[in-house]
C-alpha positions in Angstrom: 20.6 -76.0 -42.0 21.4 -79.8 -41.7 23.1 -81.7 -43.9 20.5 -84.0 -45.1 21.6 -87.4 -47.5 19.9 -88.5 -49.9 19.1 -92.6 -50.2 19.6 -94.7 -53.2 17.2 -96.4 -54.7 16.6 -99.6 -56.8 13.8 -101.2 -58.6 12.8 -104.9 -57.8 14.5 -106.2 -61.0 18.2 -104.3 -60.2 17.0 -105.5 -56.7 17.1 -109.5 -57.9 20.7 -108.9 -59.5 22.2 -107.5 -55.9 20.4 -110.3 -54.2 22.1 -112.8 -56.5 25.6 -111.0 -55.8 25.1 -111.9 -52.1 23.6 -108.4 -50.8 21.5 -108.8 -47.6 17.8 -107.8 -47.9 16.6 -106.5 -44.9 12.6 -106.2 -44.4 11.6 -103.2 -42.1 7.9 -104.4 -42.4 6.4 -106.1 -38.9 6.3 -109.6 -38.2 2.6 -110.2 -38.6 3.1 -108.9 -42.4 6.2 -111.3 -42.7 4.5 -114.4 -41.9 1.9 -113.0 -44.2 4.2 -112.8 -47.3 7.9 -113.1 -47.3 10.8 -112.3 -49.6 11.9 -115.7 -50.8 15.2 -114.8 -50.8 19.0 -116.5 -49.2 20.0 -113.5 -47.6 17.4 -111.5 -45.7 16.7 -110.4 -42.1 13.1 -109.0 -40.3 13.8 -105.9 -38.0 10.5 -104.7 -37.8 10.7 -100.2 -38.3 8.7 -100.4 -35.2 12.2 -101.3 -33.0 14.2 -100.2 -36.0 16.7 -97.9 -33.7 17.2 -100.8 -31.0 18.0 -103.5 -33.8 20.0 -101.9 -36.8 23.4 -102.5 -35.6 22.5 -106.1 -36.3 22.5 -105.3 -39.5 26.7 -105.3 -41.3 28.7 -102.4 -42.3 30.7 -103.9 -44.5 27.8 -105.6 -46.5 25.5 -104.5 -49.4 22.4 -103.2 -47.9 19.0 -103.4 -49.8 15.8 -102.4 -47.3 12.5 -103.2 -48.3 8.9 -103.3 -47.3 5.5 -103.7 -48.7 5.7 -100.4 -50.7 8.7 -99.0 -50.2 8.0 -95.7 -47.9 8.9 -97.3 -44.3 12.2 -98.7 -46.2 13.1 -95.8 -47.5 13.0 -94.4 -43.7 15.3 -96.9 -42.4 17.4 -96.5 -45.6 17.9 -93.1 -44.6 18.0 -93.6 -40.8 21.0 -95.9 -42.0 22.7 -93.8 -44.1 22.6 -91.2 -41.3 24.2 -93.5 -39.1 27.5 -94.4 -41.0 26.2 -96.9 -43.4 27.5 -96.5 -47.2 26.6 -99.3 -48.8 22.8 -99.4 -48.4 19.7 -98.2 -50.7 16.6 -98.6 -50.7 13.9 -100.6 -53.0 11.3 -98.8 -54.7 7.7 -99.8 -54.5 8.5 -102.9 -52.0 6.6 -106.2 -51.6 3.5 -104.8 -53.9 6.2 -104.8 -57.2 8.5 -107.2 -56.1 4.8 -109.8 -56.2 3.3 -108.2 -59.3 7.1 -109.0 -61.4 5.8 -112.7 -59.9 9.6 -112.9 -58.1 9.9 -115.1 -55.3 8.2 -115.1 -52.6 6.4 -117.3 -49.7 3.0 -116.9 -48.3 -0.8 -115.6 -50.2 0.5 -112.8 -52.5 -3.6 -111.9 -52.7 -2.5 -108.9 -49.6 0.5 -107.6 -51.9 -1.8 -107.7 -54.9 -4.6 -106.1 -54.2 -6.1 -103.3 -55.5 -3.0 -102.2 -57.4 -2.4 -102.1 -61.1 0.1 -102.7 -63.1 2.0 -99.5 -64.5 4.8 -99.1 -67.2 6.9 -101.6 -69.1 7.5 -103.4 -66.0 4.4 -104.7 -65.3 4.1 -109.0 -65.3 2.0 -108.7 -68.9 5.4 -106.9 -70.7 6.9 -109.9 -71.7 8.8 -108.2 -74.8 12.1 -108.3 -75.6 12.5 -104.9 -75.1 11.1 -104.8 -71.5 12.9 -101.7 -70.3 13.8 -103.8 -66.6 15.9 -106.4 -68.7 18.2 -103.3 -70.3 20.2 -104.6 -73.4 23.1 -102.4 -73.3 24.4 -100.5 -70.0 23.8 -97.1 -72.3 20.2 -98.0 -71.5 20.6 -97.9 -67.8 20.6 -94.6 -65.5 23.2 -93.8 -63.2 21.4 -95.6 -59.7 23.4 -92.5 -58.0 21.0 -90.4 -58.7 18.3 -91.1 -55.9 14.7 -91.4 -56.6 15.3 -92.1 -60.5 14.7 -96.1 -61.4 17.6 -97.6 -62.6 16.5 -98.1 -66.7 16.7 -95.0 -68.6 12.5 -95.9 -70.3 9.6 -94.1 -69.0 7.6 -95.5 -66.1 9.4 -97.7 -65.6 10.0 -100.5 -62.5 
């Protein structure tokens, strides 16, 4: 059987932090979508999944590497498509452009596509304003090792 490699993944919140230590957002989702909504973001580049395999060697090696879309299944793809071709520093962001709007982050463009018909879930939905919002951890006990793929970076239930 082939080896297979799992993807990292982060939450929108853990997803602002990498941004902000000069990570490189790269949206997989196709133009049309982009100039819909965008990630308002410095660092970020549009290589639509649809000519993923032509494009990514645009994309750095030697750079952090978060890959987003609107919900995070076409990034995870191209996260692992990545991985598979030599890149180490790249994960993926769970639940895309729909979580990354709800958490009211920036963005440019109508959010009204990102927003509807979804609902807020968890303590990171925009109404948890608390101090104890589970995506704002207090201590790095609270936080889960982000090696282990497909668990959300906080350590609370339902979370991000």
């Amino acid at each position: 059987m082939e080896k297979q490699t799992l993807v990292k993944e982060i939450c929108p919140t853990t997803t602002q932090e990498w941004v902000k230590n000069g990570a490189l957002l790269v949206d997989v989702r196709e133009k049309d979508e982009v100039a819909q909504l965008a990630y308002e973001v410095p660092n970020i580049i549009n290589i639509p999944l649809s000519v993923f395999e032509d494009h990514y060697t645009e994309i750095p090696k030697d750079k952090e590497v978060v890959v987003v879309c609107k919900s995070g299944g076409r990034s995870l793809r191209a996260a692992g498509f990545l991985v598979n071709h030599g890149y180490t520093k790249v994960v993926n962001m769970e639940h895309g452009m729909i979580r990354w709007a709800q958490k009211g982050f920036p963005t440019k463009g109508d959010t009204t596509s990102a927003l509807d018909n979804t609902q807020n879930s968890g303590c990171c939905d925009t109404t948890d304003n608390s101090s104890e919002s589970c995506c704002t951890p207090t201590t790095e006990k609270e936080k889960v090792n982000t090696s282990d793929a497909g668990n959300c970076d906080c350590s609370k239930p339902n979370c991000c």
